[in-house]
DRENSE-137221 format. One line per 5 residues: their letters; for each residue x, y, z of N, C-alpha, C, O, CB. Coordinates in nm, 4 decimals. Glycine has a CB too. Layout:
DRENSE-137221
a = X:Y:Z:X:Y:Z:X:Y:Z:X:Y:Z:X:Y:Z  ...
***
This chain:
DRENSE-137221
xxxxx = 25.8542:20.0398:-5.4276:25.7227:19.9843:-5.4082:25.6267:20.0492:-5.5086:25.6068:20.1705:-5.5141:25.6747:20.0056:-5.2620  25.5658:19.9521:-5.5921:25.4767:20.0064:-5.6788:25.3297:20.0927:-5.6166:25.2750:20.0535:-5.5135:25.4422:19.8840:-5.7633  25.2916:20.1813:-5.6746:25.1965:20.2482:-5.6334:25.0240:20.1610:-5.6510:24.9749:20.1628:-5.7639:25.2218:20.3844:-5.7160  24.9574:20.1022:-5.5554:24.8261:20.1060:-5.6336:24.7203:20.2002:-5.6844:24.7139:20.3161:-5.6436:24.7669:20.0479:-5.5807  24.6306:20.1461:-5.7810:24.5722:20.2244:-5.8067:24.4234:20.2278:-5.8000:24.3781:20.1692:-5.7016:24.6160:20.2424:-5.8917
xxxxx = 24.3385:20.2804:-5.8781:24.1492:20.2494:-5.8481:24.1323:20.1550:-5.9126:24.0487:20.0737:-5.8731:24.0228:20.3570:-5.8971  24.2208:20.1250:-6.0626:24.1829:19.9875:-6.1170:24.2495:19.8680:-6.0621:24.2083:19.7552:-6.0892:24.2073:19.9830:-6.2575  24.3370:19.8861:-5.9964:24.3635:19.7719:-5.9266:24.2872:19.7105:-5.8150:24.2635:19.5902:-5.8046:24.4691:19.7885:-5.8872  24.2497:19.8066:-5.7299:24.1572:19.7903:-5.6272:24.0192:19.7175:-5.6470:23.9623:19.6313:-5.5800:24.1338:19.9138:-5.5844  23.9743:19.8059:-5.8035:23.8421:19.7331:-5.8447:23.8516:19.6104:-5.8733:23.7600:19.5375:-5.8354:23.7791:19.7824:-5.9512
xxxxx = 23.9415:19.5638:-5.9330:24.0098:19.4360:-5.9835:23.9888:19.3570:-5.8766:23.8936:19.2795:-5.8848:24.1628:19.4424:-6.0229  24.0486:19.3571:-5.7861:24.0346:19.2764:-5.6474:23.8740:19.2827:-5.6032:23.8065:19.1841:-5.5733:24.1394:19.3533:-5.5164  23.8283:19.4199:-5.6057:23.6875:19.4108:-5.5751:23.6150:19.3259:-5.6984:23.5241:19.2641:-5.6429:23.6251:19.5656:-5.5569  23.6137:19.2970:-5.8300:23.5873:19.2385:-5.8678:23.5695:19.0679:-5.8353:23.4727:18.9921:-5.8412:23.6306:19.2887:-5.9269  23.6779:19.0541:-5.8077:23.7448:18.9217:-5.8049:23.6929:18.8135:-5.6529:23.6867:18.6939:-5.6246:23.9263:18.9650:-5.8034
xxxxx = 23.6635:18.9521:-5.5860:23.5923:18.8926:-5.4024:23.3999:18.8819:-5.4749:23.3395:18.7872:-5.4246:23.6193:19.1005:-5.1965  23.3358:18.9448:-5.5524:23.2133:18.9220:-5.6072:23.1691:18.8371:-5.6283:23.0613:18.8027:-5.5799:23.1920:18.9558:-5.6816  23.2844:18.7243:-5.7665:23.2946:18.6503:-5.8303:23.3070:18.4805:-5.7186:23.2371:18.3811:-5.6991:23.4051:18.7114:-5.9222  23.4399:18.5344:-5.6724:23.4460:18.3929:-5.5674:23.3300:18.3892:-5.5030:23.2736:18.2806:-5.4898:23.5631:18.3877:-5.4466  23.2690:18.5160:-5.4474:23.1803:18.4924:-5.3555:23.0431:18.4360:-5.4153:22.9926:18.3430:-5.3523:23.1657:18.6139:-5.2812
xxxxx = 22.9901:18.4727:-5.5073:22.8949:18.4781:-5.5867:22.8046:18.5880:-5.5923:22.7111:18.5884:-5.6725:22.8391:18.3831:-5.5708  22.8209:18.6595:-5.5312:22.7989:18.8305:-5.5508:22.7412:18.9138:-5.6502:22.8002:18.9145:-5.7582:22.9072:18.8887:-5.5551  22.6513:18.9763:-5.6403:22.6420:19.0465:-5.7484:22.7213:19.1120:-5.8362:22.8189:19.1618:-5.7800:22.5885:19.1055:-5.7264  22.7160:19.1321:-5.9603:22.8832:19.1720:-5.9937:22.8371:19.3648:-6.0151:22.9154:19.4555:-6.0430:22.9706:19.0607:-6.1998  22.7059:19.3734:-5.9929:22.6866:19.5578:-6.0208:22.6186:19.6099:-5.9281:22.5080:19.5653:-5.8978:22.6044:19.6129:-6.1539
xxxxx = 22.6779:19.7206:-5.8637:22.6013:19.8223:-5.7792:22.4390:19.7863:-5.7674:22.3744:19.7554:-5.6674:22.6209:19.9744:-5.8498  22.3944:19.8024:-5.9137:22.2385:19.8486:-5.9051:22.2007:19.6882:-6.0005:22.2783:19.6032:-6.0440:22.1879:20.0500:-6.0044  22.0711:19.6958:-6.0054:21.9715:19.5900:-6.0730:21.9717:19.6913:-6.1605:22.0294:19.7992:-6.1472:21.8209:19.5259:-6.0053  21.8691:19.6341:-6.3007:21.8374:19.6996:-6.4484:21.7433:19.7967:-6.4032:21.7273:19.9084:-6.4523:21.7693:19.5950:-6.5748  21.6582:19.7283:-6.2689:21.5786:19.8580:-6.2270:21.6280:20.0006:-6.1747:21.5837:20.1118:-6.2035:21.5021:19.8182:-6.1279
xxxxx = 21.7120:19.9720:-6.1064:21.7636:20.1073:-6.0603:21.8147:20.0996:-5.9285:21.8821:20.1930:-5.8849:21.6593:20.2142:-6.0629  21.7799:19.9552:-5.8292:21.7530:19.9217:-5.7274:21.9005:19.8521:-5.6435:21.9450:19.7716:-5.7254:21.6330:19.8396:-5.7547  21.9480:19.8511:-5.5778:22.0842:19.8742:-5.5139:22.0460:19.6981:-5.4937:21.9366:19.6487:-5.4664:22.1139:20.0128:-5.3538  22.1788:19.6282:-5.5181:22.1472:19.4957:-5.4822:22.2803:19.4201:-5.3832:22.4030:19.4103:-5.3801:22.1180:19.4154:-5.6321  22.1703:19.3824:-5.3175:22.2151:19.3356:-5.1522:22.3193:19.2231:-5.2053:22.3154:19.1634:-5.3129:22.0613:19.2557:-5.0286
xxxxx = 22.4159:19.2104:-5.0973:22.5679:19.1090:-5.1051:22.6472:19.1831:-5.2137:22.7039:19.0978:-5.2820:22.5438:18.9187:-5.1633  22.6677:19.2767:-5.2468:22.7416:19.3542:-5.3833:22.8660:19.3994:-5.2846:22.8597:19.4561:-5.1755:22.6358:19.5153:-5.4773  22.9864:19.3531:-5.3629:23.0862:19.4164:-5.2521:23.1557:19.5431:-5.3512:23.2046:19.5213:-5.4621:23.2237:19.2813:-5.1836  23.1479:19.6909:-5.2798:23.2530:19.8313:-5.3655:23.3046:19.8598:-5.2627:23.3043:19.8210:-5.1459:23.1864:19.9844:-5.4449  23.3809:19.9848:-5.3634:23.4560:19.9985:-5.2643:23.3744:20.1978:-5.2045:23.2727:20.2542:-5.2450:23.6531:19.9717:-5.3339
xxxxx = 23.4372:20.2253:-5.1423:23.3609:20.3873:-5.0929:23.5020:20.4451:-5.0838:23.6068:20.3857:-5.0585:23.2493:20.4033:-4.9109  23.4795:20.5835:-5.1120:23.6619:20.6403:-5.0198:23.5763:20.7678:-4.9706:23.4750:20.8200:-5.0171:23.8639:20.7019:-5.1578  23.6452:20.7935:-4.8743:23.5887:20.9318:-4.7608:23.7516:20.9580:-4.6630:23.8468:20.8828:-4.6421:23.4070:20.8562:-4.6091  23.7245:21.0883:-4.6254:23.8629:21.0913:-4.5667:24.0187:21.0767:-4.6160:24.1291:21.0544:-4.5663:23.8532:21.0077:-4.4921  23.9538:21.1058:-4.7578:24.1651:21.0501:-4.7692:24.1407:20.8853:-4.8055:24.2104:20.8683:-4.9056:24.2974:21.0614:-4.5452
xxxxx = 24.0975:20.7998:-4.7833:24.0987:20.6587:-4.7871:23.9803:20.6585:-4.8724:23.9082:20.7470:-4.9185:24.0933:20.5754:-4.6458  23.9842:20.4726:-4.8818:23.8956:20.3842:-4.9226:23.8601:20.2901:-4.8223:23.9223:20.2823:-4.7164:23.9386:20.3247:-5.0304  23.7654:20.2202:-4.8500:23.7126:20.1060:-4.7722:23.6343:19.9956:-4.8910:23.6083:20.0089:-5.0106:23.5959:20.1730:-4.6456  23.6182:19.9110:-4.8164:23.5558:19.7490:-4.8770:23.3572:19.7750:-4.7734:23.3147:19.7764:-4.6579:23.7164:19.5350:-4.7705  23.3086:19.7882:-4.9021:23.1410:19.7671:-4.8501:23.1073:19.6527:-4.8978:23.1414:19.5846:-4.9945:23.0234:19.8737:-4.9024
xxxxx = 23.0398:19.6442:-4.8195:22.8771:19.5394:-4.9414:22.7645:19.5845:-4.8628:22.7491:19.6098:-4.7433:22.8614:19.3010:-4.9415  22.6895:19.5873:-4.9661:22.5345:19.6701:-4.9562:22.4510:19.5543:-4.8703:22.4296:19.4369:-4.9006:22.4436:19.7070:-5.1419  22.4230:19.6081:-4.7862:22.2965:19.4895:-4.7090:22.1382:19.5531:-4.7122:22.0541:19.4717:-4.6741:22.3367:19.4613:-4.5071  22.1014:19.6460:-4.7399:21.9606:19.6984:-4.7326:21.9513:19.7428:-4.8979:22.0445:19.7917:-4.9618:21.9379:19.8401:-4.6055  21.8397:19.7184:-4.9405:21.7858:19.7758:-5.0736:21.7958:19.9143:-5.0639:21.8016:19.9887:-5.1618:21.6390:19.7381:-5.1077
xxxxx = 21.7983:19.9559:-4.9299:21.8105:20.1586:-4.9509:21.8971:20.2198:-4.9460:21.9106:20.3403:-4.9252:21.7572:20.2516:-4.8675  22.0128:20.0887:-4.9778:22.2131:20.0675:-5.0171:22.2627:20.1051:-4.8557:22.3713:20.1613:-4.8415:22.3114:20.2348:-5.1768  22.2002:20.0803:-4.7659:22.2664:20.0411:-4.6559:22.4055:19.9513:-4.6912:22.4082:19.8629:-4.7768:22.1630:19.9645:-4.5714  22.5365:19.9981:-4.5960:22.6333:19.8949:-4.6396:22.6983:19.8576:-4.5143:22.6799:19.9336:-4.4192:22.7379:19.9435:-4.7502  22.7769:19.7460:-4.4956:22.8508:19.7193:-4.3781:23.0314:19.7380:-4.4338:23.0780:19.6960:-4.5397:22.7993:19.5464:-4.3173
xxxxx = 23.1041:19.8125:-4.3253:23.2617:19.7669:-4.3650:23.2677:19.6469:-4.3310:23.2379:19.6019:-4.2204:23.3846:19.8384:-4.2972  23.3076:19.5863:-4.4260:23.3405:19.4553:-4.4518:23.4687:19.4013:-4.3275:23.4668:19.3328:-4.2252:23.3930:19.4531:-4.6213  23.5913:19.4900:-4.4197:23.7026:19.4309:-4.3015:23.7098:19.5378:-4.1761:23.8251:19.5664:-4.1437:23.8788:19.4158:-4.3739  23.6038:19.6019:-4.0997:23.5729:19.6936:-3.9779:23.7633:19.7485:-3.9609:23.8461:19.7209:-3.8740:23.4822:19.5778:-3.8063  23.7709:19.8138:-4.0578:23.8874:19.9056:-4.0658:23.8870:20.0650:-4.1194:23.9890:20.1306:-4.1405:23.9750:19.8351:-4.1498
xxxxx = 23.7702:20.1050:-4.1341:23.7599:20.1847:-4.1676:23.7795:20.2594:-4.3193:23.7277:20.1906:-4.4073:23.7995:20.2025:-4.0912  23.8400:20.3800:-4.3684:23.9153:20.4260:-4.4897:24.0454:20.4866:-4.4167:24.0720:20.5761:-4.3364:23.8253:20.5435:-4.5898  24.1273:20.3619:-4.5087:24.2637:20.3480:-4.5352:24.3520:20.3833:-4.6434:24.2899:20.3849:-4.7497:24.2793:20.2488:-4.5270  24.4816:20.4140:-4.6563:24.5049:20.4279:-4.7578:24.4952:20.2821:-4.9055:24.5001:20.1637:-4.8723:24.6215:20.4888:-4.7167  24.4889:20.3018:-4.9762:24.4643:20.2604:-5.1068:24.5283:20.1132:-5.0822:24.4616:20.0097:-5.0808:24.5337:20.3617:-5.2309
xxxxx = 24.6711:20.1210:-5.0626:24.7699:20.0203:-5.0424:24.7744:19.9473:-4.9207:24.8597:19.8590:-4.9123:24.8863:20.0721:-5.0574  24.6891:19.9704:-4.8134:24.6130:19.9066:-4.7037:24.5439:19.8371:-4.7234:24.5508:19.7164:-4.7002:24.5554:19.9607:-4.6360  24.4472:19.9048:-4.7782:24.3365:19.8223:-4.8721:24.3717:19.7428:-4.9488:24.3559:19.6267:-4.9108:24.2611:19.8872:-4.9521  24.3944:19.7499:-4.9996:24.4743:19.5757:-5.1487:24.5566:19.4865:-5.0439:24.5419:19.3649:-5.0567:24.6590:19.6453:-5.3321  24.6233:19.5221:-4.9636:24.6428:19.4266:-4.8664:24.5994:19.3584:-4.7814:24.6284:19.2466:-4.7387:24.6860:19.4436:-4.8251
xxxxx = 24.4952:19.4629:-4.7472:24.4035:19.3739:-4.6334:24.2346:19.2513:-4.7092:24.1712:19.1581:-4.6596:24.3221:19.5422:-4.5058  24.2277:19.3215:-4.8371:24.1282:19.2156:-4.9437:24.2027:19.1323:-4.9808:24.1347:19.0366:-5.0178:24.0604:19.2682:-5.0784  24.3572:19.1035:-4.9982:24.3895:19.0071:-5.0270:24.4359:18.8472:-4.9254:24.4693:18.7333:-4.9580:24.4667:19.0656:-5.0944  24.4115:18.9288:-4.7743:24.3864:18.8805:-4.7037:24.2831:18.8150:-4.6256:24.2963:18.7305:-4.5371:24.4229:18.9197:-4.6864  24.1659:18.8741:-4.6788:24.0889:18.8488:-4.6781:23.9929:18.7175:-4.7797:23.8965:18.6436:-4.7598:24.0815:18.9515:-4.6676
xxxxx = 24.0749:18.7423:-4.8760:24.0449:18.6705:-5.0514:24.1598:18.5229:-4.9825:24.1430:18.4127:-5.0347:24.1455:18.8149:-5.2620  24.2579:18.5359:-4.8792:24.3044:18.4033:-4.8566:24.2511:18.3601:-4.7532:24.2739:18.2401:-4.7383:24.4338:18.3865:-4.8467  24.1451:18.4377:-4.6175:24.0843:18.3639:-4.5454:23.9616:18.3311:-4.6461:23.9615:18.2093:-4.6286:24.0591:18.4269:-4.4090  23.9073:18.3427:-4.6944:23.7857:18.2749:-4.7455:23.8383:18.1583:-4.8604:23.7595:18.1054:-4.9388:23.6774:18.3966:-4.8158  23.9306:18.1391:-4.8581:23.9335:18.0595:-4.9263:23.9930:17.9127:-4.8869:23.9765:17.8018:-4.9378:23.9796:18.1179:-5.0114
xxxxx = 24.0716:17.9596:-4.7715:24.1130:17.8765:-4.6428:23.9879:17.8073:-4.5991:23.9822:17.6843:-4.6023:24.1735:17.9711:-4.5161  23.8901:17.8781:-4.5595:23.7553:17.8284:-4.5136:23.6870:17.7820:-4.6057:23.5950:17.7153:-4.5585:23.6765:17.9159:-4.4544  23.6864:17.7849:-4.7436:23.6307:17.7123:-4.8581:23.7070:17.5554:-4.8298:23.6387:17.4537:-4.8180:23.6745:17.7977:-5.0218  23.8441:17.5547:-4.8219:23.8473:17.4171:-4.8256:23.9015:17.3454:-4.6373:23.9743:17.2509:-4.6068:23.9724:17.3825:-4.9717  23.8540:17.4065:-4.5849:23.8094:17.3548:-4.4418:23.6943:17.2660:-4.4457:23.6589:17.1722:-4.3742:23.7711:17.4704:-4.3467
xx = 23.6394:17.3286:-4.5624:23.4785:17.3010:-4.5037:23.4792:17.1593:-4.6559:23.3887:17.0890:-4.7009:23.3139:17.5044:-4.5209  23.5614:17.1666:-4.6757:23.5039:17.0039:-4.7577:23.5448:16.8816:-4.7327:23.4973:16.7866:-4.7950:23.5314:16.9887:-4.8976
***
């Protein structure tokens, strides 16, 4: 089993921004944390999936799983990257 890594992870975090329409950077040119931005955080040994909801970078876990290992994570955004997209074409 291949190992993941931080650029892979970002990759995927990239890629949930984009579908979503998301901001694609942490901050504005001002300096200012911009709301719907999905990163990732690691604490504990793990990582997790945020997106910033308050300008004072308030964030919510996205998939309410906490920090997981690395390879949890890429599994569970890519599961995530196939429910939203399931529901993209539900809805047409």
């Amino acid at each position: 089993m291949q190992r993941i890594t931080d650029k892979q992870l970002k990759a995927v975090v990239d890629r949930i921004n984009r579908i979503t329409g998301s901001p694609e950077n942490y901050c504005s040119e001002d300096g200012s944390t911009t709301i719907g931005h999905y990163c990732l955080d690691g604490a504990y040994g793990g990582v997790s999936l945020h997106r910033i909801c308050s300008a004072g970078g308030g964030v919510t876990d996205v998939l309410s799983c906490g920090h997981v290992n690395k390879r949890q994570l890429y599994e569970l955004m890519h599961a995530w990257i196939r429910g939203y997209n399931a529901a993209k074409e539900s809805t047409k």
